[in-house]
Each structure stands twice: as C-alpha cells, then as structure tokens.
SERO-4910 file (N, C-alpha, C, O; in steps of 0.05 Angstrom, whole numbers):
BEGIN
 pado doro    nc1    nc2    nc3   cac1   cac2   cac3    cc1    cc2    cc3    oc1    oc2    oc3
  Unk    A   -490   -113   -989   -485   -127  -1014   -512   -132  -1027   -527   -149  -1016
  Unk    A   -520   -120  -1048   -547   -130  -1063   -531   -152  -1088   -507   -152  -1096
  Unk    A   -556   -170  -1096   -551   -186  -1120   -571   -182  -1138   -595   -176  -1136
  Unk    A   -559   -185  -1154   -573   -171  -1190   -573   -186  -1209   -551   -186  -1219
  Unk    A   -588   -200  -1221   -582   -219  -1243   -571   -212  -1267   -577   -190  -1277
  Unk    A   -556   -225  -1280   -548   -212  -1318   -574   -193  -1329   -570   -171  -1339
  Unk    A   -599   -203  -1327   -619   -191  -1340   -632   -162  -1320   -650   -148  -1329
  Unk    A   -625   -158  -1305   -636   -131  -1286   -615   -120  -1296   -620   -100  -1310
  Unk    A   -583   -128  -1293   -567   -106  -1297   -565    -95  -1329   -552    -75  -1333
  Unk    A   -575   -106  -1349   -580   -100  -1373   -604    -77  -1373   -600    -57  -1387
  Unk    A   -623    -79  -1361   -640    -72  -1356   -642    -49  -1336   -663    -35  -1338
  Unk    A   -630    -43  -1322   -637    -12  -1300   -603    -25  -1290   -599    -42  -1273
  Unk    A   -582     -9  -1310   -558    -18  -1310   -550     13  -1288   -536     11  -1268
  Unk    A   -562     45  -1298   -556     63  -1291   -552     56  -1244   -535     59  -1226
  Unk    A   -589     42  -1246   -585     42  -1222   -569     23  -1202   -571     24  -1178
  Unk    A   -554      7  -1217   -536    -18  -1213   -504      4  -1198   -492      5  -1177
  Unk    A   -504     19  -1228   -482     39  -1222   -483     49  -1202   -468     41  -1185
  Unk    A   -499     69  -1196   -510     90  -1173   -496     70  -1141   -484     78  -1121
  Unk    A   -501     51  -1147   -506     31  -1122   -476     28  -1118   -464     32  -1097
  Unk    A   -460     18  -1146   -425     10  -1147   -423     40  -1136   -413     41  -1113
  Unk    A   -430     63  -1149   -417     88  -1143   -412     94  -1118   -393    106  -1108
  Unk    A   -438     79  -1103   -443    100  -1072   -426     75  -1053   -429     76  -1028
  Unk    A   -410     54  -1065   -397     44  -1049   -404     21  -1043   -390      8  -1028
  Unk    A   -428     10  -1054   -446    -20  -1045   -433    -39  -1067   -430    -35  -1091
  Unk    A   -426    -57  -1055   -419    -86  -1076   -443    -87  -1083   -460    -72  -1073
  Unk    A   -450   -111  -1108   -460   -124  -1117   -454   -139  -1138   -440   -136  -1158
  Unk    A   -472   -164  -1127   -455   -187  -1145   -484   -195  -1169   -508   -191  -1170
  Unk    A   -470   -203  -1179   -478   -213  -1216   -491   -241  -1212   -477   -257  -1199
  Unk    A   -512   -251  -1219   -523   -273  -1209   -535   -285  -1237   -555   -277  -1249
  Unk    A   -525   -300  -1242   -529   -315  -1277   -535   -340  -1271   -519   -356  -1262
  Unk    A   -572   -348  -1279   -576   -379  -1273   -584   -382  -1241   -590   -405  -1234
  Unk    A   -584   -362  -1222   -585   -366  -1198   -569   -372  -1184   -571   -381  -1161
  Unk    A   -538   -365  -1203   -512   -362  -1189   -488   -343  -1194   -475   -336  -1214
  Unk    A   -488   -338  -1164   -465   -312  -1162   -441   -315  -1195   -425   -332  -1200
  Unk    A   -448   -295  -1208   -427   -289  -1239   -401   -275  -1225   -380   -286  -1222
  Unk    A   -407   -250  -1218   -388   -233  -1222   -393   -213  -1197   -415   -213  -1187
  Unk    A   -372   -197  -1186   -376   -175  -1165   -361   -150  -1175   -338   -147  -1182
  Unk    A   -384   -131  -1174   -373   -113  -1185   -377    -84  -1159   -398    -76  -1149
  Unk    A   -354    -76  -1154   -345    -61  -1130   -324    -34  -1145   -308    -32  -1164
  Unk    A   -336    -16  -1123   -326     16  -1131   -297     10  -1120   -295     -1  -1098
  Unk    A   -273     19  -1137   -248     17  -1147   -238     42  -1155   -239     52  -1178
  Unk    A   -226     57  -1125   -211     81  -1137   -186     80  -1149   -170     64  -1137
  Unk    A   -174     94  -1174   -151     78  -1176   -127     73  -1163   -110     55  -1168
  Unk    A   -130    104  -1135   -101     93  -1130   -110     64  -1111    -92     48  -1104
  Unk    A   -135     60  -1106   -131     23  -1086   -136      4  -1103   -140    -19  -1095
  Unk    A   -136     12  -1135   -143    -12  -1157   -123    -29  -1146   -132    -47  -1132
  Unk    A    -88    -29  -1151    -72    -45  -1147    -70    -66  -1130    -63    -90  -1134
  Unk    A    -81    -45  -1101    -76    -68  -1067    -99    -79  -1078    -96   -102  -1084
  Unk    A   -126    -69  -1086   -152    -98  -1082   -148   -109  -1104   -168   -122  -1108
  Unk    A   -133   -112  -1122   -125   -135  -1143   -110   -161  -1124   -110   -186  -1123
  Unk    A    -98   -141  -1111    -69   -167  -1108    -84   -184  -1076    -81   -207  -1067
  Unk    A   -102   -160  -1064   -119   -177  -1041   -135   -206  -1044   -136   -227  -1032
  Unk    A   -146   -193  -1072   -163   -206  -1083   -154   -240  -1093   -161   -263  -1085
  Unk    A   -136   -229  -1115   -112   -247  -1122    -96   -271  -1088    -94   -296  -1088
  Unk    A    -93   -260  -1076    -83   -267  -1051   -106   -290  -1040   -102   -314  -1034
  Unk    A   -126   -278  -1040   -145   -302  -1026   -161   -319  -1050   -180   -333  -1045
  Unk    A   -154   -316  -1066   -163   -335  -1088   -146   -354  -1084   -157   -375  -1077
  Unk    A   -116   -356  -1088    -98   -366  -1084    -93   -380  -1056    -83   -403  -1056
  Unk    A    -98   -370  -1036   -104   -382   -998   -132   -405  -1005   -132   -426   -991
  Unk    A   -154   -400  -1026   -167   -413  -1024   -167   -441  -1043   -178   -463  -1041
  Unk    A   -145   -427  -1068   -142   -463  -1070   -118   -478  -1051   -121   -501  -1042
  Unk    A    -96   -461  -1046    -80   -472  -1035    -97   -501  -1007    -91   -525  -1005
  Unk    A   -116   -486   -993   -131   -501   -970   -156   -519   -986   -171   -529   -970
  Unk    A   -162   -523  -1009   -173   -540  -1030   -152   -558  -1040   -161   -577  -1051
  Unk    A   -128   -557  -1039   -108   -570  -1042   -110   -584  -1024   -123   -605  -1028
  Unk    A    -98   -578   -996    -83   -591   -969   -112   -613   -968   -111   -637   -969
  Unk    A   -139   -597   -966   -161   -613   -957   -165   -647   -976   -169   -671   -970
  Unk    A   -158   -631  -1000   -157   -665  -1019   -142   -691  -1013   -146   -715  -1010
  Unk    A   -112   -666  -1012    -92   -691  -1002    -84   -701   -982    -67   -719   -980
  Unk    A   -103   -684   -954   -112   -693   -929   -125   -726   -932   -116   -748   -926
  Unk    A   -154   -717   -948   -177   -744   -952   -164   -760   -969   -168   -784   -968
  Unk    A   -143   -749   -990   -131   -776  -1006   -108   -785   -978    -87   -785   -991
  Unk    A   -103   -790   -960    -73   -790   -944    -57   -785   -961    -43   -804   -968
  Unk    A    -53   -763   -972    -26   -764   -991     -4   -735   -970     19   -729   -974
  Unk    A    -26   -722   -945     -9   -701   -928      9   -726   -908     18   -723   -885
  Unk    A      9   -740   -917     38   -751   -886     57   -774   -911     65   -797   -909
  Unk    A     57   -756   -933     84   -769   -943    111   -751   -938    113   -728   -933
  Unk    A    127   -766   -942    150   -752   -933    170   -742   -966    168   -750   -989
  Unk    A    186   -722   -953    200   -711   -969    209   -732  -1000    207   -729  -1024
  Unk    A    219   -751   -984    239   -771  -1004    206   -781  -1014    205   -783  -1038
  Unk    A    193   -785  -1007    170   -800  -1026    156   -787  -1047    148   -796  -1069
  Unk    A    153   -751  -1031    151   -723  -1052    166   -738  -1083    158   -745  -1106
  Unk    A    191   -738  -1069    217   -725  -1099    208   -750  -1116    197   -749  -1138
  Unk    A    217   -781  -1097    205   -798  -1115    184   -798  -1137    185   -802  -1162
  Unk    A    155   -790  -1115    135   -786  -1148    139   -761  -1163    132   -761  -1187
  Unk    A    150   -739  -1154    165   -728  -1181    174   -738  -1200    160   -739  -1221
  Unk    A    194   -746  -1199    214   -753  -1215    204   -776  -1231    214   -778  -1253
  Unk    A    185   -796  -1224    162   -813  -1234    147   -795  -1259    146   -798  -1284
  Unk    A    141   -783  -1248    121   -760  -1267    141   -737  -1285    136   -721  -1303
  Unk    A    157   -742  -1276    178   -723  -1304    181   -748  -1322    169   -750  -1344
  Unk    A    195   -764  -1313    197   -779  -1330    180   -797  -1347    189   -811  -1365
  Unk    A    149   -794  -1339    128   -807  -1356    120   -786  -1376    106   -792  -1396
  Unk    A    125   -766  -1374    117   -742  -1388    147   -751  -1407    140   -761  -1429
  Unk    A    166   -750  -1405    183   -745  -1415    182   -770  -1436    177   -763  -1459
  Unk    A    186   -794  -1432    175   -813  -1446    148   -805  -1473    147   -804  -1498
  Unk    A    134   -801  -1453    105   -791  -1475    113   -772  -1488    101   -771  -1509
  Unk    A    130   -752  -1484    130   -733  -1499    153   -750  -1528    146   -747  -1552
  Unk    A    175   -765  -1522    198   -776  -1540    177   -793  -1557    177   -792  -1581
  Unk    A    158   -809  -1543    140   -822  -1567    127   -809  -1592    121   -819  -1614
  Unk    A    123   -787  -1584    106   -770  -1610    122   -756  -1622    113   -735  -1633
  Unk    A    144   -760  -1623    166   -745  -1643    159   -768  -1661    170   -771  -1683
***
C-alpha cells in the first residue's frame, strides 16, 4: 500500500496509475489524512468489492453503535423499554411535526 497526497497525484498522476494498474492500493492523503483509496477494479469483481466494501463499512458502524450504547448503559435495556422509547420518539416527532402546520 503506498500513500500519495492530493498534490503528488495531480502531479505524476500517470505514475499513481501504473501503481493502481499493477495491482498496488493506494490511498489519497489530503491535510495528512487518508482521503480516498484507489484500487485496480476488474469489472467482473467491481460488484462483490462494492458490496464487501459496503459490508464492512456498515459492521463498522454497527460495532460504533453497540460500543456507545455499551458506555451510555443503554445495551441491557430490555425489549419493552426498546418499544417504550420508541414510541416516546414517534410521538415527539409527531407532535413537532402537527405544530408547524
């Protein structure tokens, strides 16, 4: 994996390619932080590394989730206390929303 800043890859962009071509990631580094990764993508595996991709983006907030509402204690409420603050929260929305009519 090499890293490349916005301004190199503007700059000797051909040999940036060469690098995607021959199979090497490299990531985009804007400000001195990782931008973007740009990785050689044949099309027939465009689809699966979308949805891989997609997949652990998604695993990683889901466990950014659990971790919050671990440190808030909000993981050992129970079902009926779930629905309760639902239904709390529909109905404050629902309110707020009938006021601005």
């Amino acid at each position: 994996m090499d890293f490349v800043t916005v301004r190199e890859l503007r700059a000797e962009s051909a040999k940036v390619w060469e690098k995607v071509e021959a199979g090497e990631e490299v990531v985009i580094t804007r400000n001195g932080k990782p931008f973007a990764l740009l990785l050689n993508a044949r099309p027939d595996e465009l689809e699966n590394m979308l949805r891989a991709i997609r997949a652990e983006r998604f695993g990683a907030t889901v466990r950014k989730m659990q971790a919050h509402a671990q440190q808030a204690g909000l993981s050992d409420m129970t079902m009926e206390e779930i629905d309760t603050e639902i239904a709390a929260m529909r109905k404050e929305r629902r309110e707020r929303n009938a006021g601005g009519r």
